[in-house]
N, C-alpha and C positions, 0 to 999 in steps of 0.2 A: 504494500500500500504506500501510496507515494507523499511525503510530507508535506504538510500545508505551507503554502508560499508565505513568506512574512513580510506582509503591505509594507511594514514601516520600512523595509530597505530600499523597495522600489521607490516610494514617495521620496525617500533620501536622495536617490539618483536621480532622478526626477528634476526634484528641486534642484538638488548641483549642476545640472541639465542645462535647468533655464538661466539660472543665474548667469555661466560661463556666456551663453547666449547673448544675455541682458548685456553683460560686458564690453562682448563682441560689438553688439549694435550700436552704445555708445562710443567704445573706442573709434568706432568707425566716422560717425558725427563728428567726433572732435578733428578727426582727421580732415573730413573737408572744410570744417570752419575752420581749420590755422590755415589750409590752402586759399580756401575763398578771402577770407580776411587779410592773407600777403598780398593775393593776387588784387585785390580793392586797392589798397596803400601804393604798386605798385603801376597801378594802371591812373588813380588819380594825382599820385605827383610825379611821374615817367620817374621810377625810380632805377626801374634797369632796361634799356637800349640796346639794337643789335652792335655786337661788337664790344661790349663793353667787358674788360676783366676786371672783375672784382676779389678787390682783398678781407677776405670774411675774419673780421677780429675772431680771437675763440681766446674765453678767458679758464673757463675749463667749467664755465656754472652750466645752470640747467638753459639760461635765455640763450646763449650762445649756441649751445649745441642744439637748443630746438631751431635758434635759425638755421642753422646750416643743415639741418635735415631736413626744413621745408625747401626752403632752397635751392636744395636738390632734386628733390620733388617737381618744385615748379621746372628748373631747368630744365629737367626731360620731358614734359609737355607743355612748352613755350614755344611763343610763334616767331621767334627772334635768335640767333645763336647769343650767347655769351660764357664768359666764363669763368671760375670760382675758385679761387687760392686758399684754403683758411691757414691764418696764421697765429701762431703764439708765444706771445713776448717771455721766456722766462726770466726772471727779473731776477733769481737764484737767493727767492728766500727758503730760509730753514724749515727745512722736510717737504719744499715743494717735488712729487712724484712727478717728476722731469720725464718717464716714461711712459705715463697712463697715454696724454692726448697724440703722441705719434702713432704708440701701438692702434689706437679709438681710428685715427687718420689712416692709418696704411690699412688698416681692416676695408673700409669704405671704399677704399681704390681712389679718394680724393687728391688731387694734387694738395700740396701742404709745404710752409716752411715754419723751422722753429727758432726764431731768432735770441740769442745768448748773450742780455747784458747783464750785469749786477748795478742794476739800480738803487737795489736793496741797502748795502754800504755805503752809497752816497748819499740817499736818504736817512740811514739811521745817522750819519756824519753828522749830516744840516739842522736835525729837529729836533729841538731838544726832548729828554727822556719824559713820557705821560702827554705828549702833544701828540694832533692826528698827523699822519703824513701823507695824509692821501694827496694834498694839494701837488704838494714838490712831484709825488710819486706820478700821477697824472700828465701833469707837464713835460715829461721828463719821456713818458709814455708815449706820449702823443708826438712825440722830437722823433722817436727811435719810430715807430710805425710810420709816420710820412717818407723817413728815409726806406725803410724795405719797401715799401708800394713804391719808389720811385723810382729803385733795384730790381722790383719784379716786374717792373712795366704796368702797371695798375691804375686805373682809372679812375676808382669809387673804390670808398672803403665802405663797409656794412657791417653797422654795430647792433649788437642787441637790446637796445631802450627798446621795450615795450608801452602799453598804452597808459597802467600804472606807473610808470615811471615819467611819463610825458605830464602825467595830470601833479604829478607830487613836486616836477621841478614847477609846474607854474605857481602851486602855492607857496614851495619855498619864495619863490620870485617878490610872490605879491606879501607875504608875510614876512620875510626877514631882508629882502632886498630894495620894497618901495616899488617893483614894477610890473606891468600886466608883464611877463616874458614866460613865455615857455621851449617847450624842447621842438625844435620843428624835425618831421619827418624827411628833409632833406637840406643840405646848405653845403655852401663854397667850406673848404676849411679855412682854416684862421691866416694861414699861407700862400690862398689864394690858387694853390697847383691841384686839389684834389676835391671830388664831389664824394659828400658823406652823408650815406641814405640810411637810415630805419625800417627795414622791411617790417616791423616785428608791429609798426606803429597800433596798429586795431586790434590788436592782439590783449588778451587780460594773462593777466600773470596764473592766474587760478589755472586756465588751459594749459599754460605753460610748465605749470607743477607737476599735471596727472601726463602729462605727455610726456615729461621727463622718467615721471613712474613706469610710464608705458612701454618704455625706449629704453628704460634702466641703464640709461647715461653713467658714463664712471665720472661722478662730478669730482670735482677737486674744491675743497672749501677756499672758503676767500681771507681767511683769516690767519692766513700761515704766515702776516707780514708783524701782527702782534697788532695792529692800528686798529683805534676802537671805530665803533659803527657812527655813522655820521648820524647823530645823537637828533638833529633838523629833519631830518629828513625821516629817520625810525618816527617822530611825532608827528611827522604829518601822515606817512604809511597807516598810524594808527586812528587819525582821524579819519579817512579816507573808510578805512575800513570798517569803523563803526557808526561812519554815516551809511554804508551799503548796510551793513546790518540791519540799522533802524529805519531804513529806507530804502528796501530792494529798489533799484535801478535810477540811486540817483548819480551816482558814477558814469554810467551810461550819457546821463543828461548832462552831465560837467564836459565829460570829453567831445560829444555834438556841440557846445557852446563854445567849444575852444575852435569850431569849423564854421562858425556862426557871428562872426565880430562886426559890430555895429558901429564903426570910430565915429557916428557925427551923436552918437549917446554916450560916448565918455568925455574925457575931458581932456584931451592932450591935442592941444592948437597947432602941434606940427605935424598932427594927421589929419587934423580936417579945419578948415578954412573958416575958424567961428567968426574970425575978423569982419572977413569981408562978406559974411553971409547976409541975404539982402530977401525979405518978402519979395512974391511973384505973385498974386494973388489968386494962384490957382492951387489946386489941389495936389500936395505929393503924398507920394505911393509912402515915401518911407518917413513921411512925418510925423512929426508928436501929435500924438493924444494927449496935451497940456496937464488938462485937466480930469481926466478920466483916470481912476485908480486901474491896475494894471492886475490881473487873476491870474493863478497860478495853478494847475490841477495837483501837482505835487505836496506833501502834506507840508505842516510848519515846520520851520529849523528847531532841531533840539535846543531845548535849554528856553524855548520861546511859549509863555502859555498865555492863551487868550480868557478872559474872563468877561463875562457877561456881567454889565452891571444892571440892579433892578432900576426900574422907573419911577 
């Protein structure tokens, strides 16, 4: 007589079933949204052109390696040739795994170089001890990679700023700097010889985390130089983030307003001509409502509460 089957194993598989399934269909999602969302960033500010070779920074984090895996991605179904270097500064700080990102590179078949300064020594020189060093380090950075792009024949460098990051420089900007400025998706460098694009721009870093998960990138942490976290910028990351908490998709609405700029409704006279502005007596499209309080569908700012008074 043959034993009774026992439901609860099958339901177990089952479940494990669908679950891997559920996985499957999400990972898949996310994969066209980082394609679709490169491919927007690239197609609305021509960030990469036929012929162009591009020098792909690779810092050894998760943004970096998820650009250059879309990247690559988009490269081989693109309507245009170009082409893709990634490169990595080792700057030879203590216990940096100087072999993970070659081995991670030669695996892929990517072309790669890996450029050898010690930064590191010059920097701990200059700063004195319990100060950040990112500033000197950066600079210093940024000297040594225009020199390889202009050894490699390189045209465009392609960093990894994401969309978080584009929204967190503007508030540092407006909050500790005094100015609307933010991180633009593409600019001249500061040298004038090389164009420096943001494929990553529409991109949320959240995507970028489970992708890395997905990818099981060999990240290399960022902290192996001892310099603390830029302390401005962790508080705004965390504001940032617990305004999306308290207000699923106001993040969303911040970074369309950063695509959305109205210069004759601020106030900076060397972008729009308040001077010499002069009535017409006819109707414009983009004029003030004076006097019309202005509606918001979004709920109040935290920390803001309205009170009804009686009559």
């Amino acid at each position: 007589m043959n034993a009774p089957i026992n439901n609860d194993w099958l339901q177990a598989e089952d479940s494990a079933h669908d679950k891997a399934m559920k996985i499957e269909r999400e990972t898949h999602k996310l994969e066209k949204r980082l394609c679709r969302q490169m491919g927007q960033a690239i197609s609305d500010f021509k960030l990469i052109e036929a012929g162009d070779r591009i020098m792909v920074c690779m810092s050894g984090g998760k943004d970096s390696y998820g650009m250059l895996d879309i990247l690559l991605k988009m490269q081989a179904r693109a309507p245009v040739q170009f082409e893709l270097i990634a490169v990595n500064l080792d700057q030879k700080q203590p216990g940096f795994p100087a072999e993970v990102l070659p081995a991670y590179l030669q695996s892929l078949g990517v072309k790669f170089h890996i450029e050898t300064q010690d930064t590191y020594s010059i920097v701990k020189d200059k700063i004195p001890e319990g100060k950040t060093m990112c500033s000197l380090c950066s600079r210093l950075r940024r000297g040594i990679l225009y020199k390889v792009a202009r050894e490699l024949g390189c045209n465009k460098l392609a960093l990894g700023h994401h969309r978080d990051d584009m929204l967190q420089t503007f508030f540092l900007n407006m909050f500790f700097g005094g100015k609307l400025k933010g991180m633009p998706p593409k600019l001249v460098s500061d040298n004038g010889e090389f164009m420096v694009i943001r494929p990553l721009a529409f991109v949320a870093e959240t995507d970028l985390i489970r992708w890395a998960e997905h990818r099981q990138f060999p990240i290399i942490p960022c902290t192996l130089c001892g310099s603390q976290e830029n302390l401005q910028r962790k508080q705004i990351g965390n504001m940032l983030r617990e305004w999306q908490k308290k207000f699923p998709g106001r993040i969303e609405n911040m970074f369309t307003a950063l695509q959305n700029i109205v210069p004759s409704h601020l106030m900076d006279h060397q972008q729009h001509d308040f001077k010499n502005l002069k009535t017409t007596g006819m109707p414009m499209p983009d004029g003030d409502t004076a006097f019309d309080e202005e509606s918001f569908n979004e709920p109040s700012l935290p920390g803001i509460q309205v009170i009804q008074m009686p009559n």
